[in-house]
Each structure stands twice: as C-alpha cells, then as structure tokens.
C-alpha positions as CSV (number, residue, x, y, z in Angstrom):
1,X,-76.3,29.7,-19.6
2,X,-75.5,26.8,-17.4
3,X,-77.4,24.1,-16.6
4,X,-79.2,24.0,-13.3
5,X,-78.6,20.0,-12.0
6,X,-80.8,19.2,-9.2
7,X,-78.6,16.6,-7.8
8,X,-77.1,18.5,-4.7
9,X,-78.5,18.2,-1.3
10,X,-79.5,22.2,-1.1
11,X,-80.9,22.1,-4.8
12,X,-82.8,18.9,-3.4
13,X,-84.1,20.8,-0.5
14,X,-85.4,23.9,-2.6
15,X,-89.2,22.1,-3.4
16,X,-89.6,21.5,0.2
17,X,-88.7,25.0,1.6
18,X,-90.3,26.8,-1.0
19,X,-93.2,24.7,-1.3
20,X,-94.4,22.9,-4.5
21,X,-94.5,24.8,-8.3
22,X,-97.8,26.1,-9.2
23,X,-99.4,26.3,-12.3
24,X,-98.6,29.8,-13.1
25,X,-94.9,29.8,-12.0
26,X,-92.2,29.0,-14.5
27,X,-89.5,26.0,-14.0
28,X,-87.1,24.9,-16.7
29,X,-87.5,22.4,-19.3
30,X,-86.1,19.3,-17.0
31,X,-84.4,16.0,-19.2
32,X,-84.1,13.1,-16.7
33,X,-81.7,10.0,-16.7
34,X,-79.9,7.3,-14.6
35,X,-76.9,9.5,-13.6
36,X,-73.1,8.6,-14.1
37,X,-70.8,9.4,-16.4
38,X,-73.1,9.1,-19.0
39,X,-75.2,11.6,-18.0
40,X,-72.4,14.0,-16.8
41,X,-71.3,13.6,-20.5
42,X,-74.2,14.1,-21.9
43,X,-74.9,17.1,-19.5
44,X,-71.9,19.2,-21.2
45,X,-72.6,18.1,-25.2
46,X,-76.4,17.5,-25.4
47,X,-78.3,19.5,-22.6
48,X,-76.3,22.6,-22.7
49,X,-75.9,22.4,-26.2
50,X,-79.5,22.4,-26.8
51,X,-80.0,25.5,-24.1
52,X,-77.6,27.0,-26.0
53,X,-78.9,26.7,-29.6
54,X,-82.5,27.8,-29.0
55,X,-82.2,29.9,-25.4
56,X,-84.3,27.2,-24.0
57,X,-83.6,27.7,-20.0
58,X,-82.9,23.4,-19.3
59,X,-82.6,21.3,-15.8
60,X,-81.5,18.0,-15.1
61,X,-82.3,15.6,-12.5
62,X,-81.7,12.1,-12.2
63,X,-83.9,9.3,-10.9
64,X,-83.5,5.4,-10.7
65,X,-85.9,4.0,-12.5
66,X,-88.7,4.6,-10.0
67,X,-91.9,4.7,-12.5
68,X,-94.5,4.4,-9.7
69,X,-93.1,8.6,-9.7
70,X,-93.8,9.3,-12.9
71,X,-97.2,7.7,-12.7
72,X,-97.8,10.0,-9.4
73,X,-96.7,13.3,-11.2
74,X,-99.1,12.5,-14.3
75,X,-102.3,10.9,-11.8
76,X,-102.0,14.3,-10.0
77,X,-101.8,16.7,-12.9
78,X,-98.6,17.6,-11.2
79,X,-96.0,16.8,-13.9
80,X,-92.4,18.3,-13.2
81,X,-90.7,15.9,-15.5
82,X,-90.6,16.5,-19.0
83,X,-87.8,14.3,-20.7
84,X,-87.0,10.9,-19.1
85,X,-85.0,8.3,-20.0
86,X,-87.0,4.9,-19.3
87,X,-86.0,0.8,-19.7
88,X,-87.7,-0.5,-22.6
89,X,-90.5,-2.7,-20.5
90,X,-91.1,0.3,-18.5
91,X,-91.5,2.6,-21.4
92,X,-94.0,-0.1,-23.0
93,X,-95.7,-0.3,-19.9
94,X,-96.2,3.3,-19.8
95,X,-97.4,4.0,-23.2
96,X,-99.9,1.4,-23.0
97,X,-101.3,3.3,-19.7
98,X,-101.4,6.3,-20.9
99,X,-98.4,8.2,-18.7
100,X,-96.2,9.0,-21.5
101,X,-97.3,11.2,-24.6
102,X,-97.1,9.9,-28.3
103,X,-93.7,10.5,-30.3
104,X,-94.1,13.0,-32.9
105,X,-92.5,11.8,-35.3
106,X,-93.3,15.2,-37.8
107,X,-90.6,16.7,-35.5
108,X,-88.2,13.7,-34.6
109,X,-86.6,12.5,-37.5
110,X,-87.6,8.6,-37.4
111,X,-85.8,7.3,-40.0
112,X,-82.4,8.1,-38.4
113,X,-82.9,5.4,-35.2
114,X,-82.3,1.8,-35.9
115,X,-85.7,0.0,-36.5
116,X,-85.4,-1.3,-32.6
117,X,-85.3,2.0,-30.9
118,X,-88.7,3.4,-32.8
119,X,-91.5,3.0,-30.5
120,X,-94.7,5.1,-30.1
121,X,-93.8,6.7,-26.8
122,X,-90.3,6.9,-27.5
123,X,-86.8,6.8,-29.4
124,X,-84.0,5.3,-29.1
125,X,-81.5,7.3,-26.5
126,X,-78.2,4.9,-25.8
127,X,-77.6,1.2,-25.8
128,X,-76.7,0.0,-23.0
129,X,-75.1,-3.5,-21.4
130,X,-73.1,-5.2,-18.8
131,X,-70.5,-8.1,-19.5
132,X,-67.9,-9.8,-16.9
133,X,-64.8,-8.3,-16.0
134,X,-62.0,-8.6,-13.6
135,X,-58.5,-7.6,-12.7
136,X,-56.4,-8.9,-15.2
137,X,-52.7,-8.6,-13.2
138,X,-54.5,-10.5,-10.4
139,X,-56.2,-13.1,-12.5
140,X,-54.5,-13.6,-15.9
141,X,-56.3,-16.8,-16.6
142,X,-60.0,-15.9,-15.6
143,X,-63.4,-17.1,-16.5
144,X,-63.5,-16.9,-20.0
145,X,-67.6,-17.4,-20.2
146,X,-70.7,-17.8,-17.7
147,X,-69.9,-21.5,-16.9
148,X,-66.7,-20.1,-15.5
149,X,-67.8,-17.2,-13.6
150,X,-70.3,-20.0,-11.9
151,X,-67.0,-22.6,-11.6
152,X,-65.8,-21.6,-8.0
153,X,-63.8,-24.4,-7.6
154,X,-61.4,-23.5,-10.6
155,X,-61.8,-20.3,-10.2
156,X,-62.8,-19.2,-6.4
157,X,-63.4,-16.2,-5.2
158,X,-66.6,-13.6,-5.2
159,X,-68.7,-12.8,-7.7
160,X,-70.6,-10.1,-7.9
161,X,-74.6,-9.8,-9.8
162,X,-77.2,-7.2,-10.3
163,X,-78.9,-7.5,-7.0
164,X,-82.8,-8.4,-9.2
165,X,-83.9,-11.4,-11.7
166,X,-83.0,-8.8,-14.8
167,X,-79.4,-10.3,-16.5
168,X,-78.7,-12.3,-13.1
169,X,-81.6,-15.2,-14.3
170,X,-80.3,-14.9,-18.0
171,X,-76.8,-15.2,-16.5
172,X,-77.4,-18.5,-14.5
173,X,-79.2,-19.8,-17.3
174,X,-76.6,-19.5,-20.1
175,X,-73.6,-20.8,-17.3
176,X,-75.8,-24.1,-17.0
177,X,-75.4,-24.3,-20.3
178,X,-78.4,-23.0,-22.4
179,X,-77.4,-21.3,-25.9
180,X,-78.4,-17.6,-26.1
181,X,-80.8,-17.9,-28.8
182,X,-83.1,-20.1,-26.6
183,X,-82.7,-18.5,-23.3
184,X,-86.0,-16.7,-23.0
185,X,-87.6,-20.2,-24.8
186,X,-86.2,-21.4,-21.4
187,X,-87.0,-19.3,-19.1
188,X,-90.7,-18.8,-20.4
189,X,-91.1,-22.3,-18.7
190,X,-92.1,-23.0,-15.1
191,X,-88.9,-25.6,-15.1
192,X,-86.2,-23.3,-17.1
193,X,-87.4,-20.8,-14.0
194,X,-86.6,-23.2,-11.7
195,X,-83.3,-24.1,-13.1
196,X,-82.2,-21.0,-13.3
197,X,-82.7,-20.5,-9.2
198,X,-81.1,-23.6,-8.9
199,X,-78.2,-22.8,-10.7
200,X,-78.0,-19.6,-8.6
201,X,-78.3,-21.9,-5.3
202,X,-75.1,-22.8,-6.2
203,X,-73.0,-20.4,-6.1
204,X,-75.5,-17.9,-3.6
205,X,-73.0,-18.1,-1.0
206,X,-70.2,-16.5,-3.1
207,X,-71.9,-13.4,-4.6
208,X,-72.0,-10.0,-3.3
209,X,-74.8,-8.3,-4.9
210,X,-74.9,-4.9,-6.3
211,X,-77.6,-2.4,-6.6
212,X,-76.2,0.3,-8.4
213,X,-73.6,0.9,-10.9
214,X,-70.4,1.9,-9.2
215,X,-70.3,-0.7,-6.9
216,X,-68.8,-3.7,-8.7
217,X,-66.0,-1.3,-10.0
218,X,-65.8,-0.7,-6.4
219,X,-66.1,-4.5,-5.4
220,X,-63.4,-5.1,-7.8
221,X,-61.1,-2.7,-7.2
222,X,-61.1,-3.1,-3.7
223,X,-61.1,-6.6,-3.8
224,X,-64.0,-7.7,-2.1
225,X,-64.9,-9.1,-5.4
226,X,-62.8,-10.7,-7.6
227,X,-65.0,-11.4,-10.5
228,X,-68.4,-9.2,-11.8
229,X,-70.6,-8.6,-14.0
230,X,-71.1,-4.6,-15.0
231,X,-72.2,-1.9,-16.9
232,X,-69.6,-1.7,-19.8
233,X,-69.6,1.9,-20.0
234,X,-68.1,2.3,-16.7
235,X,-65.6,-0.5,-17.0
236,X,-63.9,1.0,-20.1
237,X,-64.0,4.3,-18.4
238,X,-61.8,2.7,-15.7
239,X,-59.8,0.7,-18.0
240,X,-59.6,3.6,-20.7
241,X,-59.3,6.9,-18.5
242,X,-58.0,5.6,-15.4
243,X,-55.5,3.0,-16.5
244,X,-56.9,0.2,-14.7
245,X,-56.2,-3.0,-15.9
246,X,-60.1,-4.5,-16.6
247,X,-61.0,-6.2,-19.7
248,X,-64.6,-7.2,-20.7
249,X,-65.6,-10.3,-21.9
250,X,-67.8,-9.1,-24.7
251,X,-69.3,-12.8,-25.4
252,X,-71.0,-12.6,-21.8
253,X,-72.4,-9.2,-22.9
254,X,-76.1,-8.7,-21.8
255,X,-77.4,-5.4,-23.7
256,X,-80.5,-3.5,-24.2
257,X,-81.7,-0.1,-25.1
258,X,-83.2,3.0,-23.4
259,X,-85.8,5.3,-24.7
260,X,-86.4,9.3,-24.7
261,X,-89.9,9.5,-23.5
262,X,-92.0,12.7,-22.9
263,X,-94.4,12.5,-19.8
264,X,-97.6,13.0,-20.8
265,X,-99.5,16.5,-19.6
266,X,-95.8,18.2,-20.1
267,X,-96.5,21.9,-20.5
268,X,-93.2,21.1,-22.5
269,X,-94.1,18.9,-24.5
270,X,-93.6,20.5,-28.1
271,X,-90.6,21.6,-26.7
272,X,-89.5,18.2,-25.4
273,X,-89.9,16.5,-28.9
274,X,-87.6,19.5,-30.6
275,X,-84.9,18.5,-27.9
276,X,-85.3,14.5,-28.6
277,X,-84.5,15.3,-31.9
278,X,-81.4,17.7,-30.9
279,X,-79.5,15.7,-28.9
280,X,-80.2,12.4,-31.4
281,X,-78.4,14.3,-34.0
282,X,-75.3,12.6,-35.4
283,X,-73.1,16.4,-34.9
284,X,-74.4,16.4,-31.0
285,X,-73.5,12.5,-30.6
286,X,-69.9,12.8,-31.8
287,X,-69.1,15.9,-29.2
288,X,-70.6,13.4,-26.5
289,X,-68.7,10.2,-27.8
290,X,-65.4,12.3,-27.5
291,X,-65.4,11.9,-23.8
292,X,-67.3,8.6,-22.9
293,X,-68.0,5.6,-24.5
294,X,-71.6,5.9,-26.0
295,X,-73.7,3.8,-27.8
296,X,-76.6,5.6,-29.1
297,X,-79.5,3.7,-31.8
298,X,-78.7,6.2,-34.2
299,X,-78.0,3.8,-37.6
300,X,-75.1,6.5,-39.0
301,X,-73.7,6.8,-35.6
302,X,-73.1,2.8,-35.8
303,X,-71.8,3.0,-39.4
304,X,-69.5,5.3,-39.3
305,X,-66.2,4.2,-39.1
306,X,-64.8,6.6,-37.3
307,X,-66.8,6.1,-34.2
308,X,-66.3,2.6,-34.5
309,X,-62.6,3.3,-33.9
310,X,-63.0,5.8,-31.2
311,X,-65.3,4.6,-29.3
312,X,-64.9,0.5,-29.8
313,X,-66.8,0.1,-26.6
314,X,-70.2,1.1,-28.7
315,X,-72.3,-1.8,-27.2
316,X,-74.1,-2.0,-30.2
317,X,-71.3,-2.4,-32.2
318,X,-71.2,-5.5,-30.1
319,X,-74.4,-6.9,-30.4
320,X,-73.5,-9.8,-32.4
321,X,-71.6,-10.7,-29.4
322,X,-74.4,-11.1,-26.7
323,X,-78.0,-11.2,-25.6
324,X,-80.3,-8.9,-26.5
325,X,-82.8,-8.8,-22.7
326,X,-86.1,-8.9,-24.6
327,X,-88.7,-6.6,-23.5
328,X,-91.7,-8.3,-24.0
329,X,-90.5,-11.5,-22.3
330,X,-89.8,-8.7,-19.1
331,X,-92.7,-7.2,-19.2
332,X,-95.3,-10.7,-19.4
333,X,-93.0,-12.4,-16.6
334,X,-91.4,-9.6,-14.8
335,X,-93.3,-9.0,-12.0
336,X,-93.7,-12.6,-10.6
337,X,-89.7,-13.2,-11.1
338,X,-89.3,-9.9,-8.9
339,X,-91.2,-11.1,-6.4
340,X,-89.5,-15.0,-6.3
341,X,-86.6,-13.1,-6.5
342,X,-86.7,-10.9,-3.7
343,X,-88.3,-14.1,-1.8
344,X,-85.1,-16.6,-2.9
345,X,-83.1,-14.0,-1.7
346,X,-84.2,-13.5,1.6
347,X,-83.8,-17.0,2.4
C-alpha cells in the first residue's frame, strides 16, 4: 500500500473541508520530519517498508520545527501526530514538560544508538550538519576556514547564513578566532555574546540570509551568493547526483543530531515505538543510504566499512572534523539569543 503524504495543497485542504478527526474515526499512523530529500528517501525505504512488513496503514507530513504545534495537539487532547522528528533542545524541552511520551526501551533496542542519541523521550534518528561550500570553477582558491568566509576583502562577494543565532553565532565566533573546544565557554559570557554580534556587524552588509534549506544551493547556483554555509546532505546531493561542482569544507562543519519522539496521548503509541525501532534497523538504513547520503546514530551503521565508502558524506563519520552545537548550552541561552537576534537584525 502506498503511503498517503500530506504535503499537497488538496491533501492540505482535506481537514478543513471535512472538518477535524474525531475520537472514533480512524487516521493512519502519521511519522513527521523536516522534508527534503531526506525525507523523500526515507519515505520509499523506511515508511513504506514498515507499512509493508506489519500492514500498518502509515502517513507522512512534514512540519518545520514549529513545537508551539505539538504542544497545542497534546494541551487539547487532540493529538494527530504520532512520530516526529524533533532538534535535540526541543526534544529536551519537551520531555521535561511532559508533551512527548517516555521511550520504551523493552521494544527499541537501546544498545544499537551511539551513547549520544539515547534520551528518555527519544532515539537517535539522523546526524545532521552544515559546512561552507562554494562553486569550485568560479572560485578555485576559496575560503579555506571561518576567518575566510568573514575576509571580504580577499575574498568578496556574498555570503549566505542561517537566517537565527543557531550555527551563525558559533560561526562568527570561531572566524574571530576562538578554537572550537571553547566556543560555547565563550559564548556562555555576556562579552563572548557581544563579540560574536560584533564580528557579525562586520560583514552584515554582505550576507543574504536563508531560512530554509534549498535556498543557499539556490543562492549559489544562481549566483546571488558566492559563498554559504549549508546543510551537507543537500550539497553532496548536488555535487554527487547532479554533477555540480561544490565541495564542503568539512573543518567548518557545524553538526548535531535529531531525535524520534512519540507525542504523548498517541492512540499510536505502542505502535509508534515498534516503528522507531524498524526504521533504526541496520537492513532498513542501508536501503535508505543507497540513495542519499545519511547519517543515522546507529553505532554499526558508523562502523561498517562499507557505508563509510558509500556514503563518505556520513556527517558523523565527520565529527572529529567540526562542532558538535551543544544542546544544553541552546536550551539555557536560546531564547534570549533569539530574541537579540531577531532585534540585531532588524536594525
């Protein structure tokens, strides 16, 4: 059976015109994640592979991180969300108020996930990152590190950032010339916060900011931009399936990892922890990794040699290379650098 997506506009209008699901009337199990090729891939070898192993009817939708939704759907008992794929603060944030329900662990195998992606509300799903990259025929001798992407004078041109403090602040931080290992001791300071927005004054005037993840491919390939910093999956995808000629620079490589959560009050949510466990499974990852470039906390998935070959662009096979974004230093500053953030740039 295929799955049902709900990501076209007359799927999106269904809820309204038939008016909201009530308790007695059925919907599919629904997994939820940030879109993309990631998701599209995962769609074919993990979603439908798991309706097709147990006859589980599954749905998925996709969403943008927007938690203040999730908290809605579990405040009004109204929960049409089973599965979601959550940022590590987020997912922290949730389980500590209650909106996401408690692995269970006697049905997801937890000693299969590197010891980072075991949390209580949820497992390891896929490493994720974004590192700078340009167009190699245009710019042979590019910015080799942050300092460079910052240099405009050797190297002018646009640059393009995540349009939020997240990676940007970590960014300007490490190009004025703090090591990684004491960039959060840094920015845990009123001073390192304030150098890091002064390092951004600098070049403010030469970024074109991005808010989601196709656009800096689209920056760069158009030319609007002629330097960026993006998602790595999608720039190896271009560089890999497309033939475009984009390199990352895996020393400038900002990574992190995002969880498999089950919203708590899921009628699913038995079912929800069998399919966690499913589509973790080293057999399911490998059909996946055949057609984009995953990188899931699964410790066999990283040692296996083969994968490492296939699919080189494993950020966690690079993590040696960058920055792991700590969670706990997002979620005790986050909210007050988003909000000097969206003030510094409206100025």
């Amino acid at each position: 059976m295929a799955i049902r997506g709900f990501t076209t506009p007359t799927l999106l209008a269904l809820p309204l015109a038939l008016g909201l699901a009530t308790a007695g009337q059925a919907r599919d199990l629904t997994i939820v994640g940030f879109g993309g090729g990631y998701q599209d891939s995962a769609r074919e070898h993990l979603f439908e592979a798991y309706e097709k192993a147990t006859g589980t009817p599954v749905s998925d939708d996709v969403y943008n991180g927007e938690m203040a939704k999730i908290y809605a759907m579990v405040d009004s008992g109204n929960v049409t969300y089973d599965i979601v794929m959550i940022e590590a603060p987020e997912m922290v944030r949730a389980c500590e108020d209650g909106v996401l329900a408690q692995i269970d662990y006697d049905v997801i195998e937890k000693s299969k996930f590197i010891p980072s992606a075991i949390a209580t509300c949820g497992v390891g799903g896929t490493g994720w990152g974004a590192a700078m990259f340009y167009n190699n025929d245009k710019h042979p001798d590019g910015p080799q590190t942050f300092a460079d992407f910052w240099d405009t004078e050797k190297f002018p041109g646009k640059r393009s950032l995540r349009s939020g403090p997240k990676m940007t602040l970590e960014a300007a931080i490490m190009a004025d010339g703090v090591p990684a290992a004491e960039v959060y001791d840094v920015l845990s300071t009123p001073e390192g916060v304030d150098r890091a927005f002064a390092k951004l004054d600098e070049i403010k005037d030469d970024i074109v900011w991005w808010t989601s993840g196709a656009q800096p491919l689209q920056f760069v390939g158009s030319g609007e931009v002629d330097y960026a910093l993006a998602y790595t999956g999608r720039v190896l995808k271009a560089a890999n399936t497309e033939g475009l000629p984009y390199s990352l620079h895996w020393d400038t490589l900002l990574y992190s990892i995002d969880y498999w959560t089950v919203i708590a009050g899921s009628e699913y949510e038995g079912e929800a922890m069998k399919m966690i466990d499913f589509i973790t499974d080293m057999d399911q990852l490998k059909n996946q990794a055949a057609v984009w470039a995953i990188s899931p906390a699964v410790k066999e998935f990283i040692a296996d040699p083969e994968m490492a070959e296939k699919n080189s662009g494993a950020v966690l096979n690079h993590s040696d290379e960058g920055l792991f974004i700590d969670t706990e230093f997002w979620i005790e500053h986050g909210d007050d650098l988003n909000a000097r953030f969206a003030s510094w740039a409206a100025q």
